[in-house]
Structures are given as structure tokens and as C-alpha cells.
C-alpha positions as CSV (number, residue, x, y, z in Angstrom):
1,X,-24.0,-36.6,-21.8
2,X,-23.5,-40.3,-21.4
3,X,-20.0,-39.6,-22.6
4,X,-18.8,-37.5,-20.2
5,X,-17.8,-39.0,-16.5
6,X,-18.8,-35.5,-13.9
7,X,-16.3,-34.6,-11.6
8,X,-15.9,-32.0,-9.5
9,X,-17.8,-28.6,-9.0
10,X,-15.1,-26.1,-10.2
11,X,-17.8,-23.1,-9.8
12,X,-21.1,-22.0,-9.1
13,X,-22.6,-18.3,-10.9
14,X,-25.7,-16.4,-11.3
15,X,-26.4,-18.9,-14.6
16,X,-24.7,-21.7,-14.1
17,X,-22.6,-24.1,-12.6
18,X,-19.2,-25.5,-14.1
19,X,-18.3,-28.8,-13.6
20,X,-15.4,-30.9,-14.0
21,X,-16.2,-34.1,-16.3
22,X,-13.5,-36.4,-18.7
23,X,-14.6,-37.7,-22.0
24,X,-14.1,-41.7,-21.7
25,X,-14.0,-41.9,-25.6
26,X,-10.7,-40.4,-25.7
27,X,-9.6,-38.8,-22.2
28,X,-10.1,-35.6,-22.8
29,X,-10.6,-33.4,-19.7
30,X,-13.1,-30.7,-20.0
31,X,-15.3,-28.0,-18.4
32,X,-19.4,-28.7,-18.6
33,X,-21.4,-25.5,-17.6
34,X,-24.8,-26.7,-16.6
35,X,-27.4,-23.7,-17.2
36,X,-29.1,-22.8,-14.7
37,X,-32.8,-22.3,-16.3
38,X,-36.1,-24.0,-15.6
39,X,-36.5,-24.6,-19.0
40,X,-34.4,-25.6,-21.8
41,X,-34.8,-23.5,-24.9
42,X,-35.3,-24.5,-28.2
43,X,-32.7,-24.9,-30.5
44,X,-33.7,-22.1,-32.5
45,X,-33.6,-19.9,-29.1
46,X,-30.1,-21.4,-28.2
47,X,-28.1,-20.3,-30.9
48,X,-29.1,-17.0,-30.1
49,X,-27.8,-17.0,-26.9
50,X,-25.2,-14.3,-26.5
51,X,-22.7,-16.3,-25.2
52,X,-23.4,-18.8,-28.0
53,X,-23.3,-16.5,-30.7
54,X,-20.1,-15.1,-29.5
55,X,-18.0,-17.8,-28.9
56,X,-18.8,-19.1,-32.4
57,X,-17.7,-16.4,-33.9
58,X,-14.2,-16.4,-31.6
59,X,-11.0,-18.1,-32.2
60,X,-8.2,-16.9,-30.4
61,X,-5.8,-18.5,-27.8
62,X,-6.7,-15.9,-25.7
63,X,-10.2,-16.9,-25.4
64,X,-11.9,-20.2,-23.9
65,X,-13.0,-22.7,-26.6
66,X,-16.8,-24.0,-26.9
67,X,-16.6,-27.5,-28.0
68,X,-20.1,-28.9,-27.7
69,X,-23.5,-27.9,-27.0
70,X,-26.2,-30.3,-25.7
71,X,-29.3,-31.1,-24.6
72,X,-30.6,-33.8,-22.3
73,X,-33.1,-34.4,-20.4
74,X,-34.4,-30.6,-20.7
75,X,-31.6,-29.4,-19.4
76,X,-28.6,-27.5,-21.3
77,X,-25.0,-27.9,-21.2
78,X,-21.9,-25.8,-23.0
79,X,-18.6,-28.2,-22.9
80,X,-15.5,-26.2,-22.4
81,X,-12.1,-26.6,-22.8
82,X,-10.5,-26.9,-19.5
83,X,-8.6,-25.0,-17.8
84,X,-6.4,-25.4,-14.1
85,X,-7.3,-22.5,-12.4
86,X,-8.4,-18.6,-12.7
87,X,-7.0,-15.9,-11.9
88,X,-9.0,-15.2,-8.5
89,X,-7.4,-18.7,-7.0
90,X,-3.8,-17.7,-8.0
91,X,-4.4,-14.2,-5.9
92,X,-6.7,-15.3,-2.8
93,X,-4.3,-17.3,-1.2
94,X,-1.2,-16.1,-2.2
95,X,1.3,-14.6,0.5
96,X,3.8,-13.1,-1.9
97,X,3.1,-10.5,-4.1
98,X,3.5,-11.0,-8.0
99,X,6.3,-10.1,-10.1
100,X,5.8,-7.1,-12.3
101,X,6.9,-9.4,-15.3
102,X,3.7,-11.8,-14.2
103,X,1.5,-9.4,-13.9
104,X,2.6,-7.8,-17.3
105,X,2.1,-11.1,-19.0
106,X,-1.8,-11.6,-17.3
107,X,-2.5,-8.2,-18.3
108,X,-0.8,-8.7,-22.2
109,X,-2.6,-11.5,-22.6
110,X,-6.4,-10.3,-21.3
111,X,-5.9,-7.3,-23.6
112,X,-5.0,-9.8,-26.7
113,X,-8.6,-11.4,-26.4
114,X,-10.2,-8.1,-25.4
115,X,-8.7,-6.4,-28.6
116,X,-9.8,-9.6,-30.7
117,X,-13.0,-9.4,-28.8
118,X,-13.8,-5.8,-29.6
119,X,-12.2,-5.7,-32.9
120,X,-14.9,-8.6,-33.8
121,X,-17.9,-6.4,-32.9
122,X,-18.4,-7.5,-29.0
123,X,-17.9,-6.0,-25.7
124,X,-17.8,-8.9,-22.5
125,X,-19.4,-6.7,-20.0
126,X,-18.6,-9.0,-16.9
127,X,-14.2,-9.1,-16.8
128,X,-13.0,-10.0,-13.0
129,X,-10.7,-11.8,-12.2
130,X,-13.0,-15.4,-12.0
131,X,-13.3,-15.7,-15.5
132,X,-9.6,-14.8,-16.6
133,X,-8.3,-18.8,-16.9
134,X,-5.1,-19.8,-16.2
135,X,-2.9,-22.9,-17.9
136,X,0.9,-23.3,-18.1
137,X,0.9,-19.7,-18.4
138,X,-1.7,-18.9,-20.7
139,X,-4.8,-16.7,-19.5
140,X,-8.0,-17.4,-21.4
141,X,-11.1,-14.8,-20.9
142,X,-14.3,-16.8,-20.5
143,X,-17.9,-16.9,-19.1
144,X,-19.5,-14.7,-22.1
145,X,-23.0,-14.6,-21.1
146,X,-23.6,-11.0,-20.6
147,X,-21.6,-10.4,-24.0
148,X,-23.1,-7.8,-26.2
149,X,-22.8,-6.6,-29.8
150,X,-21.1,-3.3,-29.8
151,X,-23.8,-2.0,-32.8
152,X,-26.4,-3.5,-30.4
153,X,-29.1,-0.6,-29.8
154,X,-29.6,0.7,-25.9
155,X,-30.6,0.1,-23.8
156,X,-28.4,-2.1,-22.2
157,X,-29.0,-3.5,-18.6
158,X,-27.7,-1.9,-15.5
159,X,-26.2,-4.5,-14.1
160,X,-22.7,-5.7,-15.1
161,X,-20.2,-7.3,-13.9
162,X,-19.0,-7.5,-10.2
163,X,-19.7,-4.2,-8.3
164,X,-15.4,-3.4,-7.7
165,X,-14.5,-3.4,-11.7
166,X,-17.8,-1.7,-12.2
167,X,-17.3,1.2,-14.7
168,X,-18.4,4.8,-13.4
169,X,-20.7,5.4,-16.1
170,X,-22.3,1.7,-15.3
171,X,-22.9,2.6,-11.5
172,X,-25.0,5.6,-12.4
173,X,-27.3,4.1,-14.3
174,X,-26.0,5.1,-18.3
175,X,-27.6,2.8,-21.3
176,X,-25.6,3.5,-23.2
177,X,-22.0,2.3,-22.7
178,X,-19.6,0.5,-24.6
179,X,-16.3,-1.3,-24.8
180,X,-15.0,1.0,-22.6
181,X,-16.2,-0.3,-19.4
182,X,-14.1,-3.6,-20.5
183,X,-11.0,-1.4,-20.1
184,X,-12.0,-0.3,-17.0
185,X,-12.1,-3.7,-15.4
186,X,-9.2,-4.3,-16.9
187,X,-7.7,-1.6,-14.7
188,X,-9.6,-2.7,-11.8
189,X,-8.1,-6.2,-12.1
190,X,-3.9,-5.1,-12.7
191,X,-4.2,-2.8,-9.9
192,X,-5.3,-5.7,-7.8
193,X,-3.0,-8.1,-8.9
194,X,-0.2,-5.6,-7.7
195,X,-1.8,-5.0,-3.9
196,X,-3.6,-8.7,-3.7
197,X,-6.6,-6.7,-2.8
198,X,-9.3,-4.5,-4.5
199,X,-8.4,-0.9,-6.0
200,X,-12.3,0.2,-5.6
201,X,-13.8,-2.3,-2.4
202,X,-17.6,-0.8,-2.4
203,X,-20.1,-2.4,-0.2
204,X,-23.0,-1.3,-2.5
205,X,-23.4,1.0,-5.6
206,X,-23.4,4.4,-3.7
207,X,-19.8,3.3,-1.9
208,X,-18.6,1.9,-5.3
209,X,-18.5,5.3,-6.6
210,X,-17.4,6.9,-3.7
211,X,-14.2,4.6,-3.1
212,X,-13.5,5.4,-6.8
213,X,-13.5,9.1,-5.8
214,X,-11.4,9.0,-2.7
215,X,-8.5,6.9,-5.3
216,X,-9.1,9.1,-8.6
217,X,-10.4,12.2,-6.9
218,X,-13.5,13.9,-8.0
219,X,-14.3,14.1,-11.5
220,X,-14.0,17.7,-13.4
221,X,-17.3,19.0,-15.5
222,X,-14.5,19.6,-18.1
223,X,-12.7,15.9,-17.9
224,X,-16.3,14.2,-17.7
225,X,-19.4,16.3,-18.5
226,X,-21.8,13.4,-19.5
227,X,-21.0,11.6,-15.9
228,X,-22.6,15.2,-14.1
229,X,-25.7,14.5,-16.4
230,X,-25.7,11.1,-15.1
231,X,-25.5,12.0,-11.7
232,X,-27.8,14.4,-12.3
233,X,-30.3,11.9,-13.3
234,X,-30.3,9.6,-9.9
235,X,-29.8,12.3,-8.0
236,X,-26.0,11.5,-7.0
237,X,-23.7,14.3,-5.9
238,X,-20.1,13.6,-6.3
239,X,-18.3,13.7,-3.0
240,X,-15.5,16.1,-2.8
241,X,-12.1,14.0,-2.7
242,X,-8.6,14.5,-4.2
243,X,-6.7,11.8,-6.2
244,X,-4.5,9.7,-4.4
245,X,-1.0,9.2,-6.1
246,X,-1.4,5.9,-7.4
247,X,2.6,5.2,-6.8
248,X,2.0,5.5,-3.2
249,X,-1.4,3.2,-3.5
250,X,0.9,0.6,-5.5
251,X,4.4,1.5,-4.5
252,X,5.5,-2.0,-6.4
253,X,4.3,-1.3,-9.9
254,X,6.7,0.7,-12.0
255,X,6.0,4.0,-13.5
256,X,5.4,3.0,-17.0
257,X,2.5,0.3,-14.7
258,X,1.1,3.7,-13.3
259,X,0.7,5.3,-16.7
260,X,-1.2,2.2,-18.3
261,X,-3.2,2.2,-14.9
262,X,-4.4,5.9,-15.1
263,X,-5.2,6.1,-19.0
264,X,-7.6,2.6,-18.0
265,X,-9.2,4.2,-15.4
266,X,-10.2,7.2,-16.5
267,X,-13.7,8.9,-16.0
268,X,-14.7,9.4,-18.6
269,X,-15.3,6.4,-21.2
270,X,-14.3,8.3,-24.6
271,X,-10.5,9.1,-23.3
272,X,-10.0,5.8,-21.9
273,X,-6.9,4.3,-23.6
274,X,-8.1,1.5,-25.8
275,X,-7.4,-2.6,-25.9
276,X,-5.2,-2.0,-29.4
277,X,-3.3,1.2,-28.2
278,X,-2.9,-0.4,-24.6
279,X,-0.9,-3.4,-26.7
280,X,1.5,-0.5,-27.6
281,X,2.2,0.9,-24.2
282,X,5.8,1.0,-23.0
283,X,4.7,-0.9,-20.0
284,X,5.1,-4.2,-22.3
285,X,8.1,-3.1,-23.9
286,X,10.4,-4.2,-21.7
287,X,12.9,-7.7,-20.8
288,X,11.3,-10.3,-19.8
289,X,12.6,-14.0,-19.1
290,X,10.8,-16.4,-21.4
291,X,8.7,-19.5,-19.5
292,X,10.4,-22.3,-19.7
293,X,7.0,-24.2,-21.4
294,X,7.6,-21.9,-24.3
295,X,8.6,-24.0,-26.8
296,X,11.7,-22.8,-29.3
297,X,12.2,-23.4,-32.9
298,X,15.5,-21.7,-34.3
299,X,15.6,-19.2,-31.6
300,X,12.0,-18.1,-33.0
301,X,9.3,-17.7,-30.8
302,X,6.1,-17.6,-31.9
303,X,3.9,-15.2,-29.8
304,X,0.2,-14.1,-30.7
305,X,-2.0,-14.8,-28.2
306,X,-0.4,-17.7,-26.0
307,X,1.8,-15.7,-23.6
308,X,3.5,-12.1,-23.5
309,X,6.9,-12.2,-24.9
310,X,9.6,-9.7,-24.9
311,X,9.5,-7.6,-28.1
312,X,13.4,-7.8,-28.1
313,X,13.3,-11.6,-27.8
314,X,15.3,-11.6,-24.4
315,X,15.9,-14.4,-22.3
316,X,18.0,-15.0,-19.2
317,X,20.9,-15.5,-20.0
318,X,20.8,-12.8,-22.7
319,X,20.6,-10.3,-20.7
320,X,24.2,-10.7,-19.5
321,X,25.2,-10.3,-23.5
322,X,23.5,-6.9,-23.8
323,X,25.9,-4.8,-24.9
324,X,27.5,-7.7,-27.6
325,X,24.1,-7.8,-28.7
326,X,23.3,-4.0,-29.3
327,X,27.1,-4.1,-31.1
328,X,25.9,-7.1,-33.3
329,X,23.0,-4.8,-33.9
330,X,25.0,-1.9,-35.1
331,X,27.0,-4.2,-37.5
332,X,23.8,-5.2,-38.8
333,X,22.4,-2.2,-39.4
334,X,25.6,-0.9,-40.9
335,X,25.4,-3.9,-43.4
336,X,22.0,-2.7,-44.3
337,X,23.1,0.9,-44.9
338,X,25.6,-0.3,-47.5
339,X,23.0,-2.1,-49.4
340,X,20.7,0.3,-49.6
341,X,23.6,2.7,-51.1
342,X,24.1,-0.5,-53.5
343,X,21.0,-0.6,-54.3
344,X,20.1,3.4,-54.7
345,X,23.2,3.5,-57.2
346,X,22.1,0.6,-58.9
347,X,18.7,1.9,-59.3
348,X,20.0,5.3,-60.5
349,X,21.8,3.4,-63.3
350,X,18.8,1.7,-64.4
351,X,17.0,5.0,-64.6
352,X,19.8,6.3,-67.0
353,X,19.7,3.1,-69.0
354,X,15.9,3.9,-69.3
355,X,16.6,7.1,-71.0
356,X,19.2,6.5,-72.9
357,X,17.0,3.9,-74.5
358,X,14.0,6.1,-75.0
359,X,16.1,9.4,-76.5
360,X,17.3,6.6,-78.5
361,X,13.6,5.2,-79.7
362,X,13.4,8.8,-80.2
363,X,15.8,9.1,-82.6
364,X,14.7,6.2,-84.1
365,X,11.0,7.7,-84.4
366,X,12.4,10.8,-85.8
367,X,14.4,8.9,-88.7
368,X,11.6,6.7,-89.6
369,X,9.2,9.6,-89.9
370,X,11.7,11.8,-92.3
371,X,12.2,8.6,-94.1
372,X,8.6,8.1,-94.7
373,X,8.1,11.4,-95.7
374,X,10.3,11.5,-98.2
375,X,9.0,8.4,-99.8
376,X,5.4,9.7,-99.5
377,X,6.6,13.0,-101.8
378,X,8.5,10.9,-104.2
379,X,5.4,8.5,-105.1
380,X,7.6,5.8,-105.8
381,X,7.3,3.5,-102.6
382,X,4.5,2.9,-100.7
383,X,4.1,1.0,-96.6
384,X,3.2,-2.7,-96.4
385,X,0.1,-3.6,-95.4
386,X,-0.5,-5.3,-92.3
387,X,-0.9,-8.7,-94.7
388,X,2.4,-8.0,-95.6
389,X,3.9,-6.5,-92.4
390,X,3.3,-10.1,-91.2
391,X,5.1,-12.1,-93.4
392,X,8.2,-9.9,-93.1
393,X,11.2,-10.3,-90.7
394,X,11.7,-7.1,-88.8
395,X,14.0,-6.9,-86.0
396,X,13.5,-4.0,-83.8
397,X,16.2,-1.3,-83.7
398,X,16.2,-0.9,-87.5
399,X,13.9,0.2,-90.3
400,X,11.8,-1.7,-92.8
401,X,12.8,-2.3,-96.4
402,X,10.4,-0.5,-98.3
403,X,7.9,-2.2,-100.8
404,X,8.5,-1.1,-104.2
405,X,5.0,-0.6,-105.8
406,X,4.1,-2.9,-108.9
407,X,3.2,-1.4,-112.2
């Protein structure tokens, strides 16, 4: 820790505090998270750590890198990358809403890591909008210490994640969940970036559940059976509400921004749409202006995992040259279909060479075995051995000079 010169307190959590420090060996600004434990663990216990055992396994410019681990003076540190702000500071204060385009490319981004995330085995179980970093355009999810292993046996603990991107099935008490509650929060957090306020504002578990009632409406047996068992199990009965349009709750956010939102926030966990599939949504295929920090090689952009950029490779001023662009388009694609007649007719004339050459090996076949035939019946010649085979010069296409037996 001598190194490291601290700075300023950047945040304070259930586990630990984050603090600003600079490395004076080289500069380097980064994030120290000072655990918040009254005893250090050992080494051997450390490693185990879920947030340690995840982040090793991560690397993805989507997620926040763990440079160093240390001890001192028994107390433990994790040394982060840092990062300018999260996403909570760029909504609490702002007066203007955000763009749809801004809010696509948060969103694009936090679903990158959480589909690398889940892909690799993990779920993060605590996503809000504090620990969704934010650098020159580039969101990093971070703060992995209620991470868990998707194999991982239940039960799991009740208590995830801030109460307003809770899941459903989290607030009544399941052990069971999954990734899916990761998708819900996900939900939670783009709906809020369109009305700079909460979707689901509960004041305790019991209101949680009912302010997601009075948005989605009550939940059918038929659309979520297990979540009446649930209830069933605390005791809950499901107040009697129905859904709210959500285009009149977020009037800004276009339809396609609706769609994503409903297939996230669904009740039941099994049809929620997934972090892969949401990648696909038509929500993200769409123009959007490239950042100007985007750096451009040949007109190539290259875009996993830093920020969202539009499938079609638009920028400003492209948009103007739409329609000479769909005509270049055409001309292209025209270009192509000629080739691939080319190619088809040259590939047909290959398959005829092909046959031609084996009716003629045929042929050949058939004359050499007459040939040999007759010889056999007349006694007088008899086929080199392969001794002898070897030292002649055959040339294929033609027969062999037959070997007149010696008397």
C-alpha cells in the first residue's frame, strides 16, 4: 500500500469503501476498495471470495478490471481500475432527460458484460445503477461481491440487490433463482434512465411488490404459477391491479424500447427475454451517430464491448447519403449475383470434367481387364511383379507392355 497516495472517498457500501488513490511509480489513477471486515482472511480464504474468483475469471471491456490484491496491516484491499463516474451520478442530477441513442448504448453495453457474465457460469445478483461505471462512453459493470455461480446449489440468500430492481421471485422469498433476476434489474435500470426516477419506488418488501403490480398488473396463475406458490408460502396475496401501458408511463422511449422493456420485466423468470437474445432486439438496430472518442481505422470500427455502435456503420453525416448508400448497396449486391452465376457455371463444368474423366478411367479399366484376360487364356504372357512394376516407366492413361515369360 505504500505505493498508492489515497485520495478521495468515491463510495461507501454494505462491504466496503472505495477510494480514490494514484500509483507514484508510474501515475496510474486507480480505485482501492477497502473491505470492510474485522478480520482479514487468509489467503487461502481470499481467493475464494466470490468477487475474487469472478473477476479472475473475467475479461471483458465491459467489465471492471481487478489489478491487485493486498494485504496490510490486517486489513484487505482489491485495486481497481478507475473509472469517472457511474451511472447513478449521470442521472441524480441531471435536468434533461437522455437521448434514446444514450440510453440504448448504456443499456448495449450492460447487456454485453451480462451476456459474457452469464455465458461464463455467473449471475451478479446486485445490478443498479451505482455499480454500472461510466468513462468516455464506456459503461463497466462492477462491485461483484454477491456474484454467484449459476451451477451453485440453493439455497441462495434472500437478500439481493437494492429493493427497486429487486426481482419478483427475490421479494417472496424463492431460493432458487437464477440469471434471470440480472435481466430484471436490467429492466428496472433502462426504464429509469428514460423517467430519471424509479419504475418500482417500494418503501419496503411488501410495497416493492405491490408498486410492481400497480405498473405490470397482477400476475396470471397461467403466466406465473411458481410465483402463487411463493406467495403462497409467506402468506402474500397479490393485490388486484391492471397493467399500466408502459408508453404512457415512458411516453419518450420508442416502441421497439417498450418491447425490450416488457420481455425484461416479465413475471415470471423462465420467459424473461435473455442477455444473448436481448443483443438481438430491434431496439439496437437502429442509426446511431458514432462518439466522437471512437477512434477510426479505414472507416472500420471495431465494436465488442467498448461502446454500442450502429449495425449499419452510420454516422452523421451519412445519414444525409442514405439513399446513394442503399443504391451503392444494390450495385453491390448485383455484382455478387453475377459471381455466383460465374461461379455455379464454373462449378457445373468441373463436375462434367469429373465424369468425363471417370467414364474415361472406365473405359480404360474395361480394356485393361479384356486385355489381361486374353493373355491369361493364351499362357504366353504373364503380369510383372511388383519388383518389376517398379523399375518400369508407366505413364498413366496407357497400358503396360507385357512381360514375355522366359523359357
Amino acid at each position: 500500500m505504500k505505493k498508492y497516495k489515497i485520495g478521495a472517498t468515491l463510495g461507501d457500501g454494505t462491504f466496503g469503501v472505495v477510494m480514490k488513490a494514484v500509483d507514484e511509480t508510474n501515475g496510474q489513477v486507480v480505485a482501492i476498495k477497502k473491505m470492510k471486515s474485522k478480520k482479514c482472511p487468509k489467503w487461502e480464504e481470499i481467493i475464494k471470495l466470490p468477487e475474487i474468483t469472478s473477476l479472475m475469471k473475467f475479461h471483458h471491456p465491459n467489465i471492471v478490471n481487478l489489478y491487485e490484491i493486498i494485504k496490510h496491516n490486517n486489513e484487505l484491499f482489491f485495486v481497481f481500475e478507475y473509472m469517472d463516474q457511474n451511472v447513478y451520478q449521470m442521472t441524480k442530477d441531471r435536468e434533461k432527460p437522455f437521448t434514446e441513442n444514450q440510453i440504448r448504448n448504456i443499456i448495449y453495453q450492460t447487456l454485453q458484460g451480462l451476456a459474457y457474465i452469464h455465458r461464463h457460469g455467473y449471475f451478479h445478483r446486485d445490478l443498479k445503477p451505482e455499480n454500472l461505471l461510466e468513462s468516455n462512453n464506456t459503461i463497466k459493470i462492477a462491485d461483484f461481491g454477491l456474484a454467484r455461480e449459476i451451477r451453485s446449489k440453493p439455497p441462495f440468500t434472500d437478500y439481493v440487490s437494492t429493493r427497486w430492481y429487486r426481482a419478483p421471485e427475490v421479494i417472496l422469498r424463492a431460493n432458487n433463482y437464477n440469471s434471470p433476476i440480472d435481466i430484471f434489474a436490467i429492466g428496472c435500470i433502462m426504464a429509469e434512465l428514460y423517467k430519471l426516477w424509479p419504475l418500482f419506488p417500494g418503501q419496503n418488501e411488501l410495497d416493492q411488490i405491490l408498486q410492481i403490480c400497480k405498473v405490470m398488473g397482477t400476475p396470471s396463475k397461467e403466466e406465473w404459477p411458481e410465483g402463487y406458490k411463493l406467495a403462497s408460502g409467506v402468506g402474500y396475496n397479490f393485490p388486484q391491479y391492471k397493467p399500466q401501458p408502459l408508453q404512457e408511463l415512458i411516453p419518450n422511449a420508442s416502441p421497439e424500447a417498450i418491447d425490450l422493456l416488457q420481455k425484461m420485466l416479465r413475471y415470471s423468470p423462465q420467459k424473461r427475454i435473455s442477455a444473448y437474445a436481448a443483443l438481438q432486439h430491434p431496439f439496437f438496430s437502429c442509426n446511431i451517430p458514432i462518439p466522437e472518442s471512437i477512434k477510426m481505422k479505414n472507416d472500420k470500427i471495431l465494436q465488442e464491448g467498448s461502446v454500442l455502435i450502429d449495425k449499419r456503420n452510420f454516422n452523421d453525416s451519412s445519414v444525409k447519403n442514405d439513399n446513394s448508400q442503399d443504391q451503392k448497396r444494390q450495385e453491390i449486391q448485383q455484382i455478387d449475383k453475377q459471381q455466383l452465376l460465374k461461379n455455379l457455371k464454373a462449378s457445373q463444368s468441373i463436375d462434367n470434367l469429373i465424369n468425363d474423366l471417370l467414364q474415361e478411367s472406365q473405359i480404360i479399366n474395361n480394356n485393361l481387364e479384356n486385355q489381361f484376360n486374353s493373355q491369361k487364356q493364351q499362357k504366353s504372357y504373364i503380369v510383372k511383379t511388383g519388383s518389376q512394376m517398379r523399375n518400369s516407366k508407366y505413364k498413366p492413361g496407357t497400358t503396360c507392355t507385357p512381360y514375355t515369360a522366359q523359357n
